[in-house]
N, C-alpha and C positions, 0 to 999 in steps of 0.2 A: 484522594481519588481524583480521577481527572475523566474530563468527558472530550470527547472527538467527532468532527465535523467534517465530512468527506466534502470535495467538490472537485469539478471538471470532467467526470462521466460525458456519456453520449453518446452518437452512433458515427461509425467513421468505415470508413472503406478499405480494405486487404490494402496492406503496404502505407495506411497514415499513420498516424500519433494522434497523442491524449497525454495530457498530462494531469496525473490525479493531483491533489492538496489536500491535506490532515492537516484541520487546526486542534489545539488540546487548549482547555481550557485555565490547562497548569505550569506549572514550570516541569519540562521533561529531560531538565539536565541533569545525569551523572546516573539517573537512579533509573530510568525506562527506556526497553529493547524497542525500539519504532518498526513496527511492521506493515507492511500490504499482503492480504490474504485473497484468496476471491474465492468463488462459489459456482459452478456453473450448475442449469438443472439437472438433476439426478445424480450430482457426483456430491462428492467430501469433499468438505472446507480443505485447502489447501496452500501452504505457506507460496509468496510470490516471493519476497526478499525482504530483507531486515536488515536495519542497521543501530550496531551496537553502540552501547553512549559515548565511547572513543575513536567511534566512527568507522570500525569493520564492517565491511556488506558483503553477506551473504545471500544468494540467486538462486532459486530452485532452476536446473537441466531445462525447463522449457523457455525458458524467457532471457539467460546471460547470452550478455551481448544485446542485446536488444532493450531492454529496460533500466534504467538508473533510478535507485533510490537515494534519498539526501536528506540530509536534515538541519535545520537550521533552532540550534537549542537554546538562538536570544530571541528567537521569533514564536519559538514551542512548535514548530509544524516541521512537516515531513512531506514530502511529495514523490513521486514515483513518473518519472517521463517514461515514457512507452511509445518505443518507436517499431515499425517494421510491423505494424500487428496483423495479425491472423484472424481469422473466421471462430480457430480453436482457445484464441483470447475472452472469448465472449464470456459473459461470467461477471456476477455481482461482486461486486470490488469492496475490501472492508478494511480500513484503517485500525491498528492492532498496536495497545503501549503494555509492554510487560517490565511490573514494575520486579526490578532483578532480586529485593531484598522482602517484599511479602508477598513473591511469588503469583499475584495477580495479575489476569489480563484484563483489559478497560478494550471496549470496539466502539467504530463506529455504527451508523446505520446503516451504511452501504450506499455503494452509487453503483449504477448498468449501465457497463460498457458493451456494446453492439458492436461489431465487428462483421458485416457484411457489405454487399455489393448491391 
């Protein structure tokens, strides 16, 4: 099992950056997909990007190009730079390790990023 620790949320203005961080409390090398999902009110949980333990990144249509996820698996953490952001960015941010062989997802508790003027 592993536990995860979001940080770098907050409120920024159309057109800054954030940079989220996911620490896990395990080793997340070989065996867990590292995700960013987020949340925003009234909608479904929705994948942001993931990267797979040999290091494919996958971007949902709203955010490539604009967001880099990464991960560092001698440090166990993951982070997500988020540039260019939008107003439609807004939305509770949740760190997401899916382990590939007992098909378990581990989340964070989320951080609020605010995206207005």
């Amino acid at each position: 099992q592993v536990q995860l620790v979001e940080s770098g949320g907050g409120l920024v203005q159309p057109g800054g950056s954030l940079r989220l961080s996911c620490a896990a409390s395990g080793s997340i090398r070989n065996i867990y997909v590292m995700g960013w999902y987020r949340q925003a009110p009234g909608k479904q949980r929705e994948l942001v990007a993931n990267v797979l333990p040999g290091g494919t990144t996958n971007y949902s249509d709203s955010v490539k190009g604009r967001f880099t996820i990464s991960r560092d698996n001698a440090k166990n953490t993951v982070d997500l730079q988020m540039n260019s952001l939008k107003p439609e960015d807004t939305a509770v941010y949740y760190c997401n390790a899916f382990h590939v062989v007992r098909g378990h997802h581990y989340w964070g508790q989320g951080t609020q990023v605010t995206v207005s003027s």
